[in-house]
C-alpha positions, 0 to 999 in steps of 0.5 A: 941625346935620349936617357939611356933609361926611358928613351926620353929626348934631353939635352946635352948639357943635363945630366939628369932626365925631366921625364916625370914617368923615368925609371931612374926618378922613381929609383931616386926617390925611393932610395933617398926618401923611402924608409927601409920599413917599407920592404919589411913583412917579418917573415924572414925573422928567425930568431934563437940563443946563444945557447941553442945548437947547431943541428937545431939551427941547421934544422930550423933553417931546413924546415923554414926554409931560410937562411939567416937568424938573429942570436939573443941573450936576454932580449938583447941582440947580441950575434947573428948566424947566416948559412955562410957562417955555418959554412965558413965557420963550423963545417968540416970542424965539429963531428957533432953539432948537437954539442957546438952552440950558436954563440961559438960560430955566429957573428957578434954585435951585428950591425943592425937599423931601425925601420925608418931608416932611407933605402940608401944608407942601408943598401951603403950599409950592407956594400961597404960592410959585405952584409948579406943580411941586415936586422932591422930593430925597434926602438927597444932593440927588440926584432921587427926583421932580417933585411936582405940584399934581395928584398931591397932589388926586389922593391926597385923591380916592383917600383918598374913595374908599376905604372908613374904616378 
């Protein structure tokens, strides 16, 4: 029977390859062991206020090409606000956004991890819950970056690429 991931010849009875350079062991070993602060940079933290508007929001997501920031008050993090909720939540119902504030459509208390935290329970995290988008926080609550679905897939096809160690 060969692994249906690097062709390698098994046995029948073993479920898992022995190959040390299979694909599926490099994907295991990073879920279950790589902290989630491996695929942080911090370029996709945005972060505003409560108090901030919507047109503000909408031009910052324009200009800085994203889609997602986290909502503070008082150096604590208290919602976050994707182009989702923006769209489910705001348009079509206010004829002015100058006047709506982030705290009135963003998300509140939003999940949240801290950087050391194993790929696995994160990438569970964010199916189970239906996140796009997950903070990763320090110790002190303070924002290091937004995690998404796409940094996580993009770390696995980097780990294909690279040669076996």
């Amino acid at each position: 029977m060969k692994c249906p991931h690097c062709g390698h010849h098994k046995a029948k009875e073993v479920l898992e390859c022995k190959d040390s350079r299979c694909p599926q062991d490099k994907i295991r070993e990073a879920m279950m062991h790589e902290p989630i602060g491996k695929l942080l940079t911090g370029k996709d933290l945005l972060v505003a206020k409560v108090t901030d508007t919507l047109d503000q929001v909408i031009e910052l997501f324009r200009t800085k090409e994203k889609n997602c920031l986290l909502v503070y008050e008082e150096n604590n993090l208290v919602g976050i606000l994707s182009n989702r909720d923006l769209l489910l939540r705001a348009a079509g119902k206010y004829k002015d956004l100058s006047k709506v504030h982030v705290g009135a459509v963003m998300t509140s208390v939003p999940e949240h991890v801290k950087a050391d935290t194993p790929m696995a329970y994160v990438v569970n995290k964010m199916s189970m819950g239906g996140f796009r988008h997950l903070p990763v926080l320090r110790e002190d609550g303070m924002p290091i970056s937004i995690l998404t679905v796409q940094d996580v897939l993009r770390y696995i096809a980097n780990l294909l690429r690279s040669p076996a160690k």
